[in-house]
N, C-alpha and C positions, 0 to 999 in steps of 0.2 A: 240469244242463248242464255238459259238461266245457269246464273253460277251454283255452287257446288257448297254445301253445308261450308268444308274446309276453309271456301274462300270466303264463304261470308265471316266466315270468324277471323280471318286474319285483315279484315275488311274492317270490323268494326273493331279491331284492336288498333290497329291505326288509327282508326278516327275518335278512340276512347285516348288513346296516349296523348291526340292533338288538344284532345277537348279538355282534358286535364292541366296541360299545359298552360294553355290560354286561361286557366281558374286560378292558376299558382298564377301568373302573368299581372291579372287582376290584381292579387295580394301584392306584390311587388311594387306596383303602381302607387299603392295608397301606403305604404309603409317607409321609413327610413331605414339609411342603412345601420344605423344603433337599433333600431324594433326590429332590424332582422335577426338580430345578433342578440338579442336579447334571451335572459333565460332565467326563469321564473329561483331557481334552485340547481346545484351541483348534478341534481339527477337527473334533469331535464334540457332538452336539443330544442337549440335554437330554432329559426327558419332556417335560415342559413342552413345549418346540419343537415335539416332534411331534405332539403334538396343536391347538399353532395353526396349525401346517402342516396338518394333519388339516381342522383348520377352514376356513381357506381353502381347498384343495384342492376341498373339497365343495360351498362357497358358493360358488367361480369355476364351476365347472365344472355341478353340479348345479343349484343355484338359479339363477346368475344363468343358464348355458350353456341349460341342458334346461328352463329354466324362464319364463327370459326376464327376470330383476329385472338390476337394474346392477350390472354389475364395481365391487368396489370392492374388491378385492383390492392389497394388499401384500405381496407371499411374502417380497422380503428383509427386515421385520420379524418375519415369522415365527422366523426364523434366528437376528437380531438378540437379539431377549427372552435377558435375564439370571437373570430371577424378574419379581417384582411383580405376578404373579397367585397366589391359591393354590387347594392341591387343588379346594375349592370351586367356586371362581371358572371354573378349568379345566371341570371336570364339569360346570358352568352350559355356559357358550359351548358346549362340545362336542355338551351334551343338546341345546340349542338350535337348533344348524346340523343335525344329522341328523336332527331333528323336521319341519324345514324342507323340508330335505331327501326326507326319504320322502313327504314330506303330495306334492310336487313329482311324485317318484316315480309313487304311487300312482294321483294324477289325470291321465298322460298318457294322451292316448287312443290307444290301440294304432297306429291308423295315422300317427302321429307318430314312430315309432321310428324310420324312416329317413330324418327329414327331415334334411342337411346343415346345418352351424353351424361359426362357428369359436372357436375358446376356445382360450388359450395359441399363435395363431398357427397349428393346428390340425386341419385341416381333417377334422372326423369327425360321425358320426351321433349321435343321442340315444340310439339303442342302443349305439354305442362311448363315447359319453360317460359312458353307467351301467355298464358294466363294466368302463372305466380306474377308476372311481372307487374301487369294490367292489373289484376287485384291490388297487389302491393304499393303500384303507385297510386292507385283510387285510396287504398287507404290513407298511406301519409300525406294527400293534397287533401282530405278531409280534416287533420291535424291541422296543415298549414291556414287552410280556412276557419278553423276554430280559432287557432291562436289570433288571426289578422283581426278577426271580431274582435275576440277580447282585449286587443292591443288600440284598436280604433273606435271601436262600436259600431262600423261601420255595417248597414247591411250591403250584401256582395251584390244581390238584387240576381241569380241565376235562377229562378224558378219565380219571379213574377207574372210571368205568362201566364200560371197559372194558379195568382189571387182571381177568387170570384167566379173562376170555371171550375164548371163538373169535369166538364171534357173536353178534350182537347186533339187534332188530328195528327201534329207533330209526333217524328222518331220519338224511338228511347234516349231519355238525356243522357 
């Protein structure tokens, strides 16, 4: 049976949420927990930050929004954190919320995607609520990847497959 537009998008939002994970995952690995916690200037979030930001953002909007559990969101602590969690700690909470997350994901039932909700004030669908989300976290694990560079020089090496190819038959990354 072929599946249905609705599901392939909540298909690949699962596997974009995992695949991001496992890129912030990478950065964690090669980092300490002082380079997570680091922060260039007063105006600027650490790693660290973004990924509680990460966390909240998902549990507001994902679990409790698309999924119905309770707000129990603080974003200006997100912001707030100096340190006091490490690598670990971080990769726990994060694995956690997008576990949470997908499992959320996975079991809406398709004719639920355009039921209306409001989160953040808001006023949007569970299908705009899973794709602010999916954007949002593709955004700040593009930061988290920029800053791990600039803090290591390391290259992350996710798109070496494709030094020296035209083309290539793999999925979308």
């Amino acid at each position: 049976m072929e599946s249905t537009l609705e599901q392939q998008f909540l298909d690949f939002s699962v596997a974009k949420l995992e695949q991001l994970v496992g890129r912030i995952d990478a950065c964690l690995q090669i980092l300490t927990d002082d380079a997570v916690w680091a922060r260039g200037g007063g105006n600027e979030n650490a790693i660290g930050n973004l990924i509680l930001h990460l966390c909240g953002n998902v549990r507001q909007w994902i679990v409790s929004g698309v999924g119905g559990s309770a707000d129990v969101r603080r974003r200006d602590t997100e912001f707030a954190a100096e340190g006091g969690l490490t690598r670990a700690e971080l990769t726990a909470r994060l694995h956690s919320t997008v576990a949470e997350a997908t499992g959320v994901i996975r079991s809406l039932p398709l004719e639920q995607l355009g039921r209306r909700l409001a989160i953040q004030g808001y006023d949007v669908s569970k299908f705009e609520a899973i794709y602010h989300v999916v954007e949002h976290f593709s955004m700040h694990t593009g930061q988290i990847l920029f800053a791990t560079k600039m803090l290591t020089g390391a290259d992350l090496g996710f798109y070496r497959h494709l030094q020296g190819s035209q083309s290539h038959d793999l999925q979308t990354p």
